[in-house]
C-alpha positions as CSV (number, residue, x, y, z in Angstrom):
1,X,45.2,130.1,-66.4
2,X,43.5,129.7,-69.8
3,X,44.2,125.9,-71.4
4,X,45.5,127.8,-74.1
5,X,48.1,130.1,-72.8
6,X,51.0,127.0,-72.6
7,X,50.9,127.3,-76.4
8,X,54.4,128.5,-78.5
9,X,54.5,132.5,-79.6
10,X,54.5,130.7,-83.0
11,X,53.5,128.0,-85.5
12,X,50.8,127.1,-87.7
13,X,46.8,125.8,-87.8
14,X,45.5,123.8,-90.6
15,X,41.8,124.3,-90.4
16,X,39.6,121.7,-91.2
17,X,37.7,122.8,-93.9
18,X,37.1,119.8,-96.2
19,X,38.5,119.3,-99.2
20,X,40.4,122.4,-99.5
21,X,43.3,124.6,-98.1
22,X,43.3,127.1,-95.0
23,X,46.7,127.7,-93.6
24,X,47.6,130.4,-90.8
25,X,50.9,130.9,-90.0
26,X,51.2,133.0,-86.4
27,X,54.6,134.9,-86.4
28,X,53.8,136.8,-83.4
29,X,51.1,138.6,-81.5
30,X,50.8,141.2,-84.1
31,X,51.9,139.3,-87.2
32,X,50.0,136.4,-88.8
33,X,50.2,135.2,-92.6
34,X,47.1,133.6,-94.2
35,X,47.9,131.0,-96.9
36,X,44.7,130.4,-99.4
37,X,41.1,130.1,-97.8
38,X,38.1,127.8,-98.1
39,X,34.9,129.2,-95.9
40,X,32.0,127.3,-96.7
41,X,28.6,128.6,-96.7
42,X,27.5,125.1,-95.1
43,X,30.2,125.8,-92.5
44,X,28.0,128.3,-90.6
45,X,25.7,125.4,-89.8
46,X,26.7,124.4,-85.9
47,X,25.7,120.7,-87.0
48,X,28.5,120.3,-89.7
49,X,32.0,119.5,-88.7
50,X,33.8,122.1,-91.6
51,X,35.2,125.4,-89.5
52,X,34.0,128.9,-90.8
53,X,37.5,130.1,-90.9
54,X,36.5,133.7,-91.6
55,X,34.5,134.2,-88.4
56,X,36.9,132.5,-86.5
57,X,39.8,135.0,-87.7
58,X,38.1,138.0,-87.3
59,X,37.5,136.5,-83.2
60,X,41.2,136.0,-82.7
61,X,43.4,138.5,-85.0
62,X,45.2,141.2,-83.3
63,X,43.0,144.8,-83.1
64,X,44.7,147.4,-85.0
65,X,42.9,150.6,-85.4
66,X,39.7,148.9,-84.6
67,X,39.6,146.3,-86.9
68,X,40.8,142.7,-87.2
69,X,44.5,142.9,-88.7
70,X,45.7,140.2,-91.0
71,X,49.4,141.4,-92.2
72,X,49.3,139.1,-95.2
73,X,47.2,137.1,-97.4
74,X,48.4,134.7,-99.8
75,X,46.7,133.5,-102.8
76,X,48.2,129.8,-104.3
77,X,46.1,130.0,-106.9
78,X,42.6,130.9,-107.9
79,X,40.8,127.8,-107.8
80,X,37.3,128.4,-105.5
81,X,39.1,125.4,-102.7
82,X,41.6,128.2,-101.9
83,X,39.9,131.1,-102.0
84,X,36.2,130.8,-100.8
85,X,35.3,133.6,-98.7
86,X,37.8,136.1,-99.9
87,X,35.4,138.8,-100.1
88,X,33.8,138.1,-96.8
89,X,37.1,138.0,-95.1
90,X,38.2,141.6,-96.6
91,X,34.7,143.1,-95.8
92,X,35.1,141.8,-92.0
93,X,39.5,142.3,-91.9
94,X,42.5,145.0,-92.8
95,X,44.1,143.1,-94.9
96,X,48.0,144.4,-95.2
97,X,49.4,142.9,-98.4
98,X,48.3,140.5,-100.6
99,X,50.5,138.0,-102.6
100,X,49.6,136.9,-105.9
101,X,50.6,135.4,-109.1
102,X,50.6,136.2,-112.6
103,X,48.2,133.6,-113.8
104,X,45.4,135.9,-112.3
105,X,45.9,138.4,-115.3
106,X,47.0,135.8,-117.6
107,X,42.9,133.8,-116.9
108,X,41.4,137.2,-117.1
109,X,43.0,137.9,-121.0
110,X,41.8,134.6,-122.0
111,X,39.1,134.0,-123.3
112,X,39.3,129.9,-123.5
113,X,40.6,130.0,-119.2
114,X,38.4,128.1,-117.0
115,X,36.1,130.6,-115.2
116,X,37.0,131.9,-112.1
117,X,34.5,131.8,-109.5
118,X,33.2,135.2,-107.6
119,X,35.8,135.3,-104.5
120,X,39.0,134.8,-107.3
121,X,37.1,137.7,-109.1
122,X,37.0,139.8,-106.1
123,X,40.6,138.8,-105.4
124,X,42.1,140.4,-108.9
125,X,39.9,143.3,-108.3
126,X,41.7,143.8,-105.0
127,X,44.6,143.7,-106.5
128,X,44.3,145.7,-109.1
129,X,42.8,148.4,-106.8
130,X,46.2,148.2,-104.6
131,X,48.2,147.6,-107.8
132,X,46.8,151.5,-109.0
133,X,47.5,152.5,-105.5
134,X,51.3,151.1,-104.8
135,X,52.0,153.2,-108.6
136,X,50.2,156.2,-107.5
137,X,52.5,156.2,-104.2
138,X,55.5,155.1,-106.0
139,X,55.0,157.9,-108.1
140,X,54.2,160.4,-105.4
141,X,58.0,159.1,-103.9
142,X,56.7,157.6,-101.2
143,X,55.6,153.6,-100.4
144,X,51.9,152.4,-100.1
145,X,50.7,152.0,-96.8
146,X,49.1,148.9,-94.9
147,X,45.8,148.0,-96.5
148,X,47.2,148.8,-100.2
149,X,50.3,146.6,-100.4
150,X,50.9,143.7,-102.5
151,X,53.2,141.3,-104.1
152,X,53.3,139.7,-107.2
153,X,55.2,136.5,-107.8
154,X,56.5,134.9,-110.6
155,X,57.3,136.0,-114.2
156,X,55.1,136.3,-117.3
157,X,56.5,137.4,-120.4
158,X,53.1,138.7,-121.1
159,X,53.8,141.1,-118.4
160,X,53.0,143.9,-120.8
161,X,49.2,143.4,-120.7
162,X,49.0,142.9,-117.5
163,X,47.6,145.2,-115.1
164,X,51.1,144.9,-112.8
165,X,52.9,146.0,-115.4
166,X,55.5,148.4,-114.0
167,X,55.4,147.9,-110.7
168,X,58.7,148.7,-109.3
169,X,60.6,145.3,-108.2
170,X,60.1,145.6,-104.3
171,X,56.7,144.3,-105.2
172,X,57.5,141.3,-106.9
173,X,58.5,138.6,-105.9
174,X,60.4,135.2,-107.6
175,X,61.7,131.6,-107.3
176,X,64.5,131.7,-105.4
177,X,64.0,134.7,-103.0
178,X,63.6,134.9,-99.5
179,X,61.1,136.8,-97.9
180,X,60.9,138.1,-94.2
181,X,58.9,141.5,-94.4
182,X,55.4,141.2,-94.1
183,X,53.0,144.4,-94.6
184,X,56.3,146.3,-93.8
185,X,57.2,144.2,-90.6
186,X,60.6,142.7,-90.8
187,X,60.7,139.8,-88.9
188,X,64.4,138.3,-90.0
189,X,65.2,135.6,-87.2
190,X,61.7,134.7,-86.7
191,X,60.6,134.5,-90.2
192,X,61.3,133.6,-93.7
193,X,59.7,132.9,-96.9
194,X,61.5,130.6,-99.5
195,X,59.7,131.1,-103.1
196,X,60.0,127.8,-105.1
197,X,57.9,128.5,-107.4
198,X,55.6,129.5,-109.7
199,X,58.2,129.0,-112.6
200,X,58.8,131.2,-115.9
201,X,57.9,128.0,-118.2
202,X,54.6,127.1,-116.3
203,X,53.1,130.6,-116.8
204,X,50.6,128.9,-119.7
205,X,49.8,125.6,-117.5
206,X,47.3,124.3,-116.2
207,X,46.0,126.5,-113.1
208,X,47.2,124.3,-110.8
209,X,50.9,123.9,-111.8
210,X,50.8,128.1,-111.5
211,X,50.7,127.2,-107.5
212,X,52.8,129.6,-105.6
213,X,54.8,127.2,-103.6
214,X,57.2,128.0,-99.9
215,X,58.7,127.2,-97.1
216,X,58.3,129.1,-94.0
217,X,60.8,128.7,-91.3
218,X,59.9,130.1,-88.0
219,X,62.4,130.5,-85.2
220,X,62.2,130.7,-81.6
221,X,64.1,133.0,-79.6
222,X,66.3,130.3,-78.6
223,X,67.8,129.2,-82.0
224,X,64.8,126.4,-82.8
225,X,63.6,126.5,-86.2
226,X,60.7,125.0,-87.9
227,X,59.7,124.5,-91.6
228,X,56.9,124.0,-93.5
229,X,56.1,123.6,-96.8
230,X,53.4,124.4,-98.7
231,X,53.0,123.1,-102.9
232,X,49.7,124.4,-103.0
233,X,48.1,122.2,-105.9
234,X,51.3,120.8,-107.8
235,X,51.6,117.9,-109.0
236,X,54.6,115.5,-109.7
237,X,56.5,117.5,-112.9
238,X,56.5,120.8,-110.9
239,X,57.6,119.7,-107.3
240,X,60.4,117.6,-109.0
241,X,61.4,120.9,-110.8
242,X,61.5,122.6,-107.8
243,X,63.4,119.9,-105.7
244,X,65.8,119.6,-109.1
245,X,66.7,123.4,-108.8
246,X,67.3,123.8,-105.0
247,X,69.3,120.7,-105.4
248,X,71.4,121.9,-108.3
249,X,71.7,125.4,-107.1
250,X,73.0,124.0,-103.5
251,X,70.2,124.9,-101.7
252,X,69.0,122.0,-99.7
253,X,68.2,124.2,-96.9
254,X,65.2,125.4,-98.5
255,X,63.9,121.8,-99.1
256,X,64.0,120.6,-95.6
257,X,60.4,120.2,-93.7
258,X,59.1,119.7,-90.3
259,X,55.7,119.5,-91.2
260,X,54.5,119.0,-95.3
261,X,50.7,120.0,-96.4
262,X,50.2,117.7,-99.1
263,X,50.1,118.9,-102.6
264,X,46.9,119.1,-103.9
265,X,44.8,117.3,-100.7
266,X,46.4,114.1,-100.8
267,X,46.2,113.8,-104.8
268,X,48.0,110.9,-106.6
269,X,49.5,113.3,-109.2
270,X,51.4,114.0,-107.1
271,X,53.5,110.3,-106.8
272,X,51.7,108.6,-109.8
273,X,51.4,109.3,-113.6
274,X,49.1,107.6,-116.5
275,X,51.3,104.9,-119.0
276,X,50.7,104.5,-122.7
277,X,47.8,101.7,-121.1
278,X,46.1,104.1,-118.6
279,X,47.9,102.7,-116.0
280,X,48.8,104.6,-112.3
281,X,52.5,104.3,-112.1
282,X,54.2,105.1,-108.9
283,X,56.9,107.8,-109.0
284,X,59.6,107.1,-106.6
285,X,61.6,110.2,-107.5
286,X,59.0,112.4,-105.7
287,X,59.3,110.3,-103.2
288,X,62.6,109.8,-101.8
289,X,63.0,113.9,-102.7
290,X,60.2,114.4,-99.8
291,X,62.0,111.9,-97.4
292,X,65.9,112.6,-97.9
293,X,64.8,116.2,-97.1
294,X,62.6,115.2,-94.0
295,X,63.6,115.9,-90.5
296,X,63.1,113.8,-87.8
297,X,59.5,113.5,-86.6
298,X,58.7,114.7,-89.6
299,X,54.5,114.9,-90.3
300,X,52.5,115.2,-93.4
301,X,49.2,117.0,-92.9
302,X,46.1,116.7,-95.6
303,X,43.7,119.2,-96.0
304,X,41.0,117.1,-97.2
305,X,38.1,115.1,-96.6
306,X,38.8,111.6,-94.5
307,X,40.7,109.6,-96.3
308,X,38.5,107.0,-98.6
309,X,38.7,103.6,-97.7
310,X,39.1,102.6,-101.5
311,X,39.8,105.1,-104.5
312,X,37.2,104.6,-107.1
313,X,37.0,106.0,-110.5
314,X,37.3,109.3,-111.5
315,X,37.3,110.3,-107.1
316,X,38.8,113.8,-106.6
317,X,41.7,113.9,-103.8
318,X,42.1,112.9,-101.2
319,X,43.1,109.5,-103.0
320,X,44.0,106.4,-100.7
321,X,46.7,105.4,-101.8
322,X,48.8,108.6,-102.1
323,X,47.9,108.6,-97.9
324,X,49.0,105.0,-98.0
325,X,52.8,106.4,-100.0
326,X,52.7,109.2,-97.3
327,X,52.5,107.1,-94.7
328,X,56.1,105.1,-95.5
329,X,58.2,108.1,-95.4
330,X,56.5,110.2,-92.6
331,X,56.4,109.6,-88.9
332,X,52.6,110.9,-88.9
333,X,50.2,111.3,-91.9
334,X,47.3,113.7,-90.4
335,X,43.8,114.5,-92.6
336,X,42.5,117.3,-91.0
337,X,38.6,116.0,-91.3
338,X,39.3,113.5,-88.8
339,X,41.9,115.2,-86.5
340,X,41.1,114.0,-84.0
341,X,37.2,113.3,-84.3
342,X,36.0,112.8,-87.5
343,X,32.2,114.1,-86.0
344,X,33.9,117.7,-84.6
345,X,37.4,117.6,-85.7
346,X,39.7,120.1,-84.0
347,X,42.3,121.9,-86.5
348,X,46.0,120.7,-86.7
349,X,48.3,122.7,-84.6
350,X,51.9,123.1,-85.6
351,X,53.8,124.8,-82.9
352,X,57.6,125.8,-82.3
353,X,59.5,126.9,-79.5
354,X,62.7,126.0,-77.2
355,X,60.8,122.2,-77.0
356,X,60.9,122.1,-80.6
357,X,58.9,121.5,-84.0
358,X,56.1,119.3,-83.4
359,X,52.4,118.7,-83.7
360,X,50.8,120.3,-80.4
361,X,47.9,118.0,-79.1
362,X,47.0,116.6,-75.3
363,X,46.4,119.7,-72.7
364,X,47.2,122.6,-74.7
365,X,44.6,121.4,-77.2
366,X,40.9,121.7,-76.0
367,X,38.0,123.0,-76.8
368,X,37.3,126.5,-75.6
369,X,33.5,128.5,-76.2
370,X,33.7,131.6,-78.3
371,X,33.8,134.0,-75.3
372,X,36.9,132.7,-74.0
373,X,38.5,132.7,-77.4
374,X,37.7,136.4,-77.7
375,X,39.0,137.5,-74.2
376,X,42.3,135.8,-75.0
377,X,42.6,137.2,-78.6
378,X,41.9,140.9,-77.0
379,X,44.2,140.0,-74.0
380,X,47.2,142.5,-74.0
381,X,49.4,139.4,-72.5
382,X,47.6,136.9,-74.8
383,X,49.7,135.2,-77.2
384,X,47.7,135.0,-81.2
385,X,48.9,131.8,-81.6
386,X,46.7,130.7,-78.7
387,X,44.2,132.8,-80.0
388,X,43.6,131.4,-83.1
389,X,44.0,128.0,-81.6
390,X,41.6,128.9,-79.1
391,X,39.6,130.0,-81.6
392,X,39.8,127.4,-84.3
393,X,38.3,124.7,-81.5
394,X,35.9,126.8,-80.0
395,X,33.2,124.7,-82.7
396,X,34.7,121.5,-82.1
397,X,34.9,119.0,-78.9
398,X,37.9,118.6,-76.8
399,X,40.4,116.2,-77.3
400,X,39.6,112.8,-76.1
401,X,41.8,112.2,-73.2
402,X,42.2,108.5,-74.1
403,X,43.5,109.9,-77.5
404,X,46.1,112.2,-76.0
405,X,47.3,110.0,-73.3
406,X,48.0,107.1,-75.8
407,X,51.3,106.6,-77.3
408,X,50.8,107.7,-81.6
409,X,51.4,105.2,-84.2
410,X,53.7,106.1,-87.1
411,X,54.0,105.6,-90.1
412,X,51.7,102.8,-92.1
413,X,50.5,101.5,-88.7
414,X,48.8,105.0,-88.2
415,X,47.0,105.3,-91.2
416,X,45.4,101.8,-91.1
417,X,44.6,103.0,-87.2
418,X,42.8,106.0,-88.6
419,X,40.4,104.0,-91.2
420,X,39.3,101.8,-88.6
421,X,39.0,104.3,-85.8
422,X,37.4,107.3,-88.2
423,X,35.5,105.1,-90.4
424,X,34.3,102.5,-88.3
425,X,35.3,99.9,-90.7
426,X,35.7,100.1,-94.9
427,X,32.4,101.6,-95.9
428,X,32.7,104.0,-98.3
429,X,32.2,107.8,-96.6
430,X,28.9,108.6,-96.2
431,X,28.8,112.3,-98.4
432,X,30.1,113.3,-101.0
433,X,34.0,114.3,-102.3
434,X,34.4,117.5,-103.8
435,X,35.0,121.2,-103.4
436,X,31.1,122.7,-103.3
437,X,29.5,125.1,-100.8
């Protein structure tokens, strides 16, 4: 029997991919969701820790007319940590629909926007291309097929220049609908989409408060559930408008997580703002909004580079002291750099089934070689989510037993383990913070 095959028909990986986001969501053996990307080009190189995501998807996703199949990609945003190797993953994959936001068009018309970097580029101009070819199907009466599809969420009322301009409302997408068809596969009962946000008023901010924002709720044949959400690179203003509005609109069910990728890598903004002084003030709002909606056993996971012993000046996310905030009202804060070796860390596996939600580690996490991966993604019996488990630790070292067999920490008593166990001590980190190839 492979290690892998005791794994759940569902769940999620968090790759470890430095400071930035790479999310798969496995729905079943034929459909799996991927939420932003951040390939390296130094990830290639056997002797760094950072997973090349894109070779490791095209190893593991289902085979569908002799190609790798992803059913969906979505795009948060188009900053380069969440979409790096977008054009190499749809030169290598069939990718089914794409979901993006308005802010892509909105960059493109102006002149004073931040530039986007070549994969964001090569996102729009995907999206345009299916954009022309949903209208020319839509006009022909009949629906795109798989490889042209997309959806656009949110709401600009510059909608007029934009190049999704008429696209007929089944290709849209807004806060406050749920989603369970992917690339034309309803999955209702295993599967759902909540859209939080981008909102109408943040159409003109700042890139990163246009982040696409869900929960995903995945179901197991038995009645389990578990949800995950995903803020993209919000900060404190936007995930309080967005906990605000469920709240109001009786929603709470859409709030409620299992597992929480922290906004923005681990950034402060998202619990602290400046005073008049300069001064980091903590937000407790934020706060007790992300616990009263927890479940129990609930785990924060942080796509990001280890955690800094001390935050210094000016230091992009991760930040230490939003870990330390995370780490009073979660039972587990994870960094995926140092899951669970900081030298060959093995990706963050999220499963659920009739055991539960939970973070998967001991036995039916290990390291497998890229052979073995393969044989189990092409397996007719092999589930994907083992597949792309197998997959995402074929370049990293097993589990330590030691590690596995010990009872966890929670809470603060974790993350102070983690510093001494990943760092070795306080030293500051050895390279660099930042989202570079």
């Amino acid at each position: 029997m492979s290690e892998s095959e005791g794994l759940p028909a569902r769940g999620v990986v968090f790759w470890p991919v430095g400071t930035g986001d790479s999310t798969t969501v496995v729905i079943d053996d034929l459909v799996v969701m991927q939420v932003d990307l951040h390939d390296m080009a130094k990830a290639d190189d056997d002797a760094t820790p950072e997973v090349a995501v894109v070779d490791r998807l095209v190893e593991a996703l289902p085979i569908v007319d002799g190609q790798p199949y992803l059913a969906t990609f979505v795009l948060t945003h188009a900053d380069m940590d969440h979409c790096l190797g977008f054009a190499d993953l749809l030169d290598k994959v069939t990718i089914g629909e794409l979901w993006s936001t308005p802010r892509l068009w909105r960059e493109y018309n102006d002149p004073d926007a931040p530039d986007l970097c070549s994969d964001a580029i090569a996102f729009r101009e995907e999206s345009e291309r299916r954009i022309t070819a949903t209208l020319e199907a839509v006009n022909a009466g009949e629906v795109p097929a798989s490889g042209n599809r997309i959806r656009v969420v949110g709401y600009d009322d510059e909608h007029s220049s934009h190049a999704y301009d008429g696209l007929p409302d089944e290709y849209l997408g807004w806060p406050g609908q749920s989603v369970t068809v992917l690339d034309g596969h309803e999955r209702s009962g295993v599967f759902e989409a909540f859209i939080h946000a981008p909102f109408k008023d943040d159409a003109a901010a700042a890139r990163n408060e246009t982040s696409l924002s869900i929960q995903v709720t995945l179901t197991d044949e038995t009645g389990i559930d578990g949800k995950v959400l995903l803020f993209g690179d919000l900060a404190h203003d936007t995930i309080m408008k967005i906990f605000d509005y469920s709240e109001y609109y009786d929603r709470e069910q859409y709030l409620a997580w299992d597992l929480l990728l922290a906004p923005h890598h681990c950034s402060k903004k998202v619990m602290y703002k400046k005073d008049s002084d300069g001064n980091d003030q903590l937000q407790m709002d934020v706060l007790n909004a992300f616990e009263r909606n927890a479940r129990s056993g609930a785990t924060i996971v942080c796509s990001s580079a280890v955690f800094p012993a001390l935050d210094e000046p000016g230091q992009n996310p991760p930040h230490r002291m939003a870990a330390d905030r995370y780490a009073e009202i979660a039972d587990d804060v994870i960094c995926t750099m140092s899951w669970v070796d900081e030298n060959a860390p093995s990706p963050v596996v999220f499963g659920v089934d009739a055991e539960g939600a939970r973070i998967i580690v001991g036995d039916l996490v290990k390291s497998a070689d890229r052979e073995a991966a393969y044989e189990l993604a092409t397996s007719a019996s092999g589930q994907r989510f083992a597949a792309i488990t197998a997959a995402a630790v074929a370049v990293g070292n097993a589990i330590p037993r030691a590690v596995a067999a010990a009872p966890s920490a929670t809470g603060p008593e974790r993350v102070q383990a983690a510093v001494t166990s990943d760092r070795g001590g306080s030293q500051a980190p050895d390279t660099p913070v930042g989202f570079g190839r």
